[in-house]
N, C-alpha and C positions, 0 to 999 in steps of 0.2 A: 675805413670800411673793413669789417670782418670780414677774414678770408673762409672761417669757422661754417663748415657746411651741417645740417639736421641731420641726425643720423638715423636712418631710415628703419621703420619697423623692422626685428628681426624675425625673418618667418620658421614657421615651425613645421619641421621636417616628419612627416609621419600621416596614418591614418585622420580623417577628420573627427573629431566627436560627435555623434549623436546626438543631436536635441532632445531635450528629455521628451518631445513628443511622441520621435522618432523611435525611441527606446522603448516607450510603452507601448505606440503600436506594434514591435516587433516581438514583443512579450507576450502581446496578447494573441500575434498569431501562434508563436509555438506551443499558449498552452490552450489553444485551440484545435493545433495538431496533437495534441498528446489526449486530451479527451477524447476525439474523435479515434484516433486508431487504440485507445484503450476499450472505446467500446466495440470498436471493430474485433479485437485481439478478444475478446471476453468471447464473445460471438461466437467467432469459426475459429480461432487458435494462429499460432504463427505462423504453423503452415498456411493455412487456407485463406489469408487476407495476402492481397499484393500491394504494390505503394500504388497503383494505379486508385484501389480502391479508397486508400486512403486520401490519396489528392481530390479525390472527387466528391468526398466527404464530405472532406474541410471547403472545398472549392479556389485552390489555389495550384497552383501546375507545380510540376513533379522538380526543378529547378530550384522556387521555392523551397520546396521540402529538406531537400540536396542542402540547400544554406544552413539549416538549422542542424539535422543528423543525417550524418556521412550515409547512411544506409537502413533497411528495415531492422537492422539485428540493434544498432544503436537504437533506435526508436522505441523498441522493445522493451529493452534496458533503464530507459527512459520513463517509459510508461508504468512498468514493474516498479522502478524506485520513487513515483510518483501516487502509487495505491500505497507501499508502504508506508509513506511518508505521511501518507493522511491516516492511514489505521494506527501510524505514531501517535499523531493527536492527537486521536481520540481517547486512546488508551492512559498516556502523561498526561491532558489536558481536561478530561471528560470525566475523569473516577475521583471521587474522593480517598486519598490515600489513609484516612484515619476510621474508616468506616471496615465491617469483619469485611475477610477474605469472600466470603460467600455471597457479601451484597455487591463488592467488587466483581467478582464474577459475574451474578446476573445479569448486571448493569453491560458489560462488556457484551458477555453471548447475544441479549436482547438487542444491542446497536450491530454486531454482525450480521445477526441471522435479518434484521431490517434494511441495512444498507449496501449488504456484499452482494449481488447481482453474478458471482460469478465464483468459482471454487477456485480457490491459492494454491489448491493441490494439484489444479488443470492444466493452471502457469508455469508452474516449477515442474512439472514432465513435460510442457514444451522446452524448456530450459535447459531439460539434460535430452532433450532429444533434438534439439533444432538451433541449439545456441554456440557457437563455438567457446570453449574453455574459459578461455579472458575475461568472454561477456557473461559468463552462465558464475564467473568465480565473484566479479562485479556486482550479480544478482544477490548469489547466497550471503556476500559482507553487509548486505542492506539488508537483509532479511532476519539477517542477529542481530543486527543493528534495531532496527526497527520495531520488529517483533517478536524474534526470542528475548533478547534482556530486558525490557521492560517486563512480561511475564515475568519471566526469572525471577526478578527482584518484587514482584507481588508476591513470589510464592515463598522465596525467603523471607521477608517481612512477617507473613505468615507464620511461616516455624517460627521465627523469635518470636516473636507472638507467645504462640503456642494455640492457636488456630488449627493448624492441621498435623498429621501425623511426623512426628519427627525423625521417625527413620524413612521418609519416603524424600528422594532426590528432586529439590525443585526445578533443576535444568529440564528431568525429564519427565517432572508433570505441567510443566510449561510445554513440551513437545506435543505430547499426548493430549494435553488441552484445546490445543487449536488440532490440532488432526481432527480431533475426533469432533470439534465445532464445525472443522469443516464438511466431513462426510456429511453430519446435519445438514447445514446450509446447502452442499447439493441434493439432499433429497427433498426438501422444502421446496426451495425454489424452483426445483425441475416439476415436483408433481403440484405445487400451490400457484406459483409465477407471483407470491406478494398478496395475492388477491382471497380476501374475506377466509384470513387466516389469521389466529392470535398467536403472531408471535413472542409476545409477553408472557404466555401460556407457554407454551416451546422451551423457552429459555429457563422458564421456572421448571418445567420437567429434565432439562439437561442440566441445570444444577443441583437438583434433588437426586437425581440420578448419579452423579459424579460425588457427592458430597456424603451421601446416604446409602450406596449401591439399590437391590431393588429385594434385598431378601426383608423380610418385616419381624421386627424385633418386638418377641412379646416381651412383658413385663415379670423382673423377673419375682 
């Protein structure tokens, strides 16, 4: 008769894994929270939304919330590098990079002034007025990240080209391109709301405009 005893599972010390079900339900709540307090934040600003409004949005208690980001400034942060990250896409993913600089742009301004619902320039002065350091330093590395270098490197591409003006710095017609797309988009939006406006028309006046200035060259 063996003396020779099974040697018993050995158990695994630690948190338990998530079921992939598990996982994607809790996926789909945070980016449930982050829509919902993005459109809250678009709205009324940092100041002016509290998490209260936020839980009540989404429909889930403020504990909840508390699981996913430590607090509204996280959430922010959150939200902020979740617009950039889609206006990444569209910009890498949306343009054909072999087409001129000018049809690149239009394409670009036409998908902003259509899908931005809210001004980048609104967000980043809530940033430097409502965000502590850490969190507002967090925003601006997403911000190059996301959306100055990719300009950038259109506008460089560009010069070597020879496309646009080669003594004009492309860092800082990358700056001034969204600036100035954005003051567009707040006045559009604010005075049209979207509604029975040709923004294909828009865009083609704010590339003509940027590309052409607005003096008219006769012939000489």
């Amino acid at each position: 008769m063996s003396n020779s005893r099974s040697t018993p599972n050995k158990r695994v010390i630690g948190r338990p894994k998530k079921s992939e079900h598990a996982q994607a339900e809790s996926a789909s709540v945070e980016v449930q929270i982050i829509e919902h307090a993005k459109r809250l934040f678009r709205q009324q600003g940092f100041h002016g939304v509290s998490i209260t409004d936020i839980v009540q949005a989404v429909g889930i208690t403020k504990p909840t919330l508390y699981y996913y980001f430590k607090d509204k400034e996280a959430l922010f942060v959150a939200v902020f590098k979740s617009m950039l990250s889609h206006g990444n896409r569209y910009i890498t993913d949306g343009v054909d990079a072999s087409i001129h600089i000018r049809e690149q742009l239009y394409l670009l301004s036409r998908g902003y002034l259509k899908n931005s619902p809210t001004s980048m320039t609104a967000m980043l002065r809530d940033t430097f007025e409502h965000i502590s350091p850490e969190a507002r330093s967090e925003i601006m590395q997403a911000h190059e990240q996301f959306l100055i270098l990719p300009f950038l490197a259109l506008f460089e591409t560009a010069k070597t080209r020879g496309e646009i003006n080669p003594k004009l710095d492309p860092r800082l017609l990358a700056e001034i391109f969204l600036s100035l797309l954005d003051t567009v988009t707040i006045r559009l939006t604010s005075t049209h709301g979207g509604r029975d406006f040709d923004f294909d028309e828009a865009a083609k006046h704010y590339i003509d405009l940027l590309m052409d200035g607005i003096c008219f060259k006769s012939p000489s």
